[in-house]
C-alpha positions as CSV (number, residue, x, y, z in Angstrom):
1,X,1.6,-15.8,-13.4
2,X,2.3,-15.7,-16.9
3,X,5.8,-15.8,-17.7
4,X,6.8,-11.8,-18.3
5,X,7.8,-11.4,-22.2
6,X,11.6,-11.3,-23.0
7,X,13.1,-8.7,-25.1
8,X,15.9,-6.5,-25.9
9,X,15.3,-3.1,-26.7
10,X,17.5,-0.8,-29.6
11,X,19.0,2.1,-28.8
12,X,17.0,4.6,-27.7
13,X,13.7,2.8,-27.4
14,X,14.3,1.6,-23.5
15,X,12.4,1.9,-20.6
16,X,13.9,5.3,-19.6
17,X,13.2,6.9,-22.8
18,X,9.6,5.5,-22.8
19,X,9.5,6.7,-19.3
20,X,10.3,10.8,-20.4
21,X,8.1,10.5,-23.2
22,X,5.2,8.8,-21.9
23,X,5.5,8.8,-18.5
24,X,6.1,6.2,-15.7
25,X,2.4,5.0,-15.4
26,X,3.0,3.5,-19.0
27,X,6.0,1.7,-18.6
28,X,5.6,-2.7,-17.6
29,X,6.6,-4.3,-14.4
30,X,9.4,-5.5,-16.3
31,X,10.4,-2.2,-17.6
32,X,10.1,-0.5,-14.1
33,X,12.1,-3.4,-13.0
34,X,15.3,-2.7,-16.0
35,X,15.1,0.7,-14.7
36,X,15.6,0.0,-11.4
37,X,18.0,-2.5,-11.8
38,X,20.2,-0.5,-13.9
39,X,22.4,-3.8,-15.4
40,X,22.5,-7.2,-16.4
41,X,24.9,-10.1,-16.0
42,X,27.5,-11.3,-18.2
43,X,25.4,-13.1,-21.4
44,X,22.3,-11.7,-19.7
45,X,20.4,-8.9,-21.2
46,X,19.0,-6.4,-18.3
47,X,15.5,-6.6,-19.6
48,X,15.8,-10.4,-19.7
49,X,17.0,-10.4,-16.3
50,X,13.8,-8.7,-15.0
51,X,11.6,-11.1,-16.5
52,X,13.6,-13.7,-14.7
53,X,13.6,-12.1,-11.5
54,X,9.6,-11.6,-12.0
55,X,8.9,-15.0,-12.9
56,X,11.3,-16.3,-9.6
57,X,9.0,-14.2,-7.4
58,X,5.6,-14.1,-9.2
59,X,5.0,-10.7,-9.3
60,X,6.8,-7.1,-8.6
61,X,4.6,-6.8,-5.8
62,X,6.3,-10.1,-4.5
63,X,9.8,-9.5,-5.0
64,X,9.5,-5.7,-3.0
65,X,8.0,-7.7,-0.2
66,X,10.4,-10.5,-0.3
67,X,12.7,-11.1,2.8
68,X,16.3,-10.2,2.8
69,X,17.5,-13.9,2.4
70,X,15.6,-14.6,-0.8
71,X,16.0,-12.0,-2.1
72,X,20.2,-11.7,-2.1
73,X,19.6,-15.3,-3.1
74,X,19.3,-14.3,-6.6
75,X,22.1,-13.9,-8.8
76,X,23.2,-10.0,-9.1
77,X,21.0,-9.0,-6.3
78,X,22.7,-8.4,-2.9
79,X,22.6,-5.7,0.1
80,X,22.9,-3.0,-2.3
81,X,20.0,-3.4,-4.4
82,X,17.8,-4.7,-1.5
83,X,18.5,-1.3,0.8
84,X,17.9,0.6,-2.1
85,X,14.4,-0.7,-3.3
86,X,13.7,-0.9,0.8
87,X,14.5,3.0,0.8
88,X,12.5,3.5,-2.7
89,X,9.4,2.1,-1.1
90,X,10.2,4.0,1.5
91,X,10.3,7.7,0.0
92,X,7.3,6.7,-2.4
93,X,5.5,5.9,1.1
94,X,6.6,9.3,2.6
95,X,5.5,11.0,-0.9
96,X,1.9,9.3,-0.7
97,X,1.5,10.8,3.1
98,X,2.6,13.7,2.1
99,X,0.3,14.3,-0.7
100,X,-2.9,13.0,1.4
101,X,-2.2,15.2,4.2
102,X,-2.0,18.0,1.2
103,X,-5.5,16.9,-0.4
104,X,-8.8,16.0,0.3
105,X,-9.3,12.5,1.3
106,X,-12.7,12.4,-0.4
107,X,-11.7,14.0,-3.7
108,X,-9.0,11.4,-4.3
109,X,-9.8,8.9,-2.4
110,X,-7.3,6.0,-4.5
111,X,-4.2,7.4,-2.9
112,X,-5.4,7.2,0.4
113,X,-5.7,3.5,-0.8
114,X,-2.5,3.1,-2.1
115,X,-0.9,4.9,1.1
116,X,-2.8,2.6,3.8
117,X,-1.3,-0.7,0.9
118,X,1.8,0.8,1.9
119,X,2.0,0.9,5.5
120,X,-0.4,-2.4,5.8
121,X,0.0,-4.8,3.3
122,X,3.2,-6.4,5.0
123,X,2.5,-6.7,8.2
124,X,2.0,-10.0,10.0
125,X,-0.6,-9.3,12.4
126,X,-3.9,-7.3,12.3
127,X,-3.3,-4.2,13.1
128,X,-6.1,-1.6,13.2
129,X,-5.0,2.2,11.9
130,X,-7.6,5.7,11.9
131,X,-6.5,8.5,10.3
132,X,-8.1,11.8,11.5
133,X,-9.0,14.2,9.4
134,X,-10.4,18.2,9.6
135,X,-13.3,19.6,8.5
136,X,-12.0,19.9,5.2
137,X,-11.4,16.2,4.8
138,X,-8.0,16.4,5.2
139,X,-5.3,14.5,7.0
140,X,-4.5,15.6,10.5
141,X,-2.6,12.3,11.1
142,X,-2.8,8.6,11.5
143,X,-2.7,6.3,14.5
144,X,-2.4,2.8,15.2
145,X,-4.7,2.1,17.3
146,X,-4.7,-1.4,18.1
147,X,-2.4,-4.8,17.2
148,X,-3.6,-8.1,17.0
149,X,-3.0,-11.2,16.0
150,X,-3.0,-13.4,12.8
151,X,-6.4,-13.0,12.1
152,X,-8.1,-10.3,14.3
153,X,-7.5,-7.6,16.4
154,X,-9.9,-6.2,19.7
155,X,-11.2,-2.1,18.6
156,X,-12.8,0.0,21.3
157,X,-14.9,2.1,19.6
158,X,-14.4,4.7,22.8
159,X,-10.6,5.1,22.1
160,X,-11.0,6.3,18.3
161,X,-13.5,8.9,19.7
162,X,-11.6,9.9,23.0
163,X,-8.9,10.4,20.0
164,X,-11.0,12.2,17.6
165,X,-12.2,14.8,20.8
166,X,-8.1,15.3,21.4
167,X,-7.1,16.3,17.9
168,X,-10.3,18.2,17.1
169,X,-10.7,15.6,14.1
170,X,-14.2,16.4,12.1
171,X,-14.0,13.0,10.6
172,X,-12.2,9.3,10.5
173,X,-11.1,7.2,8.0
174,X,-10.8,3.3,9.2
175,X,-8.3,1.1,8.2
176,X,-7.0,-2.4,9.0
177,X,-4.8,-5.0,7.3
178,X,-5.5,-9.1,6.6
179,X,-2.3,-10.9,6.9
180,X,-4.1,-13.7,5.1
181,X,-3.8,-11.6,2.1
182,X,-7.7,-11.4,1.2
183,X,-8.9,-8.1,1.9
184,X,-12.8,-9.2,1.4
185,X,-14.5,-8.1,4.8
186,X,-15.3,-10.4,7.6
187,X,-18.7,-10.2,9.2
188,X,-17.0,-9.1,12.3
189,X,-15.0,-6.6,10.5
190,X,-19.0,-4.7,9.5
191,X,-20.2,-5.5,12.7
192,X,-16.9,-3.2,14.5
193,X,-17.5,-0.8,11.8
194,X,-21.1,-0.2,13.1
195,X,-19.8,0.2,16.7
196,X,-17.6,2.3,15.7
197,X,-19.7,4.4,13.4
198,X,-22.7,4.3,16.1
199,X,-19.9,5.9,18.8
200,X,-18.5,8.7,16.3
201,X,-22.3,9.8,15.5
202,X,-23.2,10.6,19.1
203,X,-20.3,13.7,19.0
204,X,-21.1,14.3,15.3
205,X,-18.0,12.8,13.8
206,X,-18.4,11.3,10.7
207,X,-16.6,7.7,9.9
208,X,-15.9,8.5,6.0
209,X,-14.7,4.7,5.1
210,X,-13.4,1.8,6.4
211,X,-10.7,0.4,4.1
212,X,-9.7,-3.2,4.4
213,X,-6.1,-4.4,2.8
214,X,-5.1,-7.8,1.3
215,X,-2.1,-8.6,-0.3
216,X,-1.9,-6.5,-3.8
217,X,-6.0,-5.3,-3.1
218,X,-8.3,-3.6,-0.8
219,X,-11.9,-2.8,0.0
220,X,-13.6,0.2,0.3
221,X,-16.7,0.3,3.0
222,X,-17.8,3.6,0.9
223,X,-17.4,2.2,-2.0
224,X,-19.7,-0.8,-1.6
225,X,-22.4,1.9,0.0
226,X,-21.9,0.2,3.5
227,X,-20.9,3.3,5.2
């Protein structure tokens, strides 16, 4: 990673104010960071001690996922700051559902990306998730459906559609995590996708994507015109 640029900011040209005028999406990793953080150390600048922190872990994406040991390792970090960006993560997780069960799945499909990131990406085993969705494409709910291990997990394409019948779903999205961290699609991962898609179209349920997720990426069935 390149090493995150150092600077102070003057009054009144901070992260926060750049945040109400511009927005969050336009503020850095290292500016999202400040914010969160709040304070520096004695002699060290708060915006110097983001770039610090992100050059210790690599990347923002890094020091969220980072284990409670390393990360109260690092000097003016501790329980505090580790429950609250655990409980941040959690409520923009909560927000994301919330908003996909609200929308239509198909009309913005990138947060449907970024929720599945959220319950996926840090998980140590393969584990295989369908949401259901109504004939309005949007979400009824999601299930994990089955747990592996490291590097694959055993889908019976009968379950997701005894499921589908329960709920009354009109449509599934699939969705399952590599622990490895590349999301790039295994040949067995298309050849369960079209056991899974041949089941669903016998009852007239359509499989809208399946949606594999790396570490920090993902990839889209639909997207690559496989599905």
């Amino acid at each position: 990673m390149t090493k995150a640029k150092k600077h102070i900011w003057s009054k009144g040209h901070g992260p926060r104010e750049k945040l109400l005028a511009l927005g969050a999406i336009t503020l850095s990793d290292q500016e999202l960071l400040a914010i969160f953080l709040r304070t520096g150390l004695p002699g060290l600048h708060v915006s110097e001690m983001a770039a610090q922190l992100l050059v210790e872990f690599g990347s923002l994406y890094a020091l969220i996922s980072a284990d409670y040991t390393h990360f109260c390792e690092q000097p003016g970090l501790g329980l505090s700051k580790y429950t609250q960006l655990q409980a941040a993560v959690e409520l923009s997780r909560r927000f994301l559902g919330h908003q996909i069960a609200k929308e239509s799945s198909i009309r913005n499909p990138k947060k449907t990306q970024e929720y599945l990131q959220g319950l996926l990406s840090q998980r140590d085993r393969e584990v295989f998730i369908v949401m259901f969705l109504d004939n309005q494409n949007r979400v009824l709910y999601h299930k994990e459906m089955f747990t592996g291990t490291f590097n694959c997990v055993e889908v019976h394409p009968r379950e997701i559609v005894r499921e589908a019948l329960k709920s009354n779903a009109a449509s599934v999205i699939l969705a399952h995590n590599h622990p490895s961290g590349v999301a790039e699609p295994s040949q067995a991962d298309r050849s369960v996708t079209d056991q899974v898609l041949k089941a669903c179209s016998v009852l007239d349920i359509k499989v809208l994507d399946h949606i594999v997720i790396g570490c920090g990426e993902c990839v889209s069935f639909a997207e690559r015109g496989w599905i």
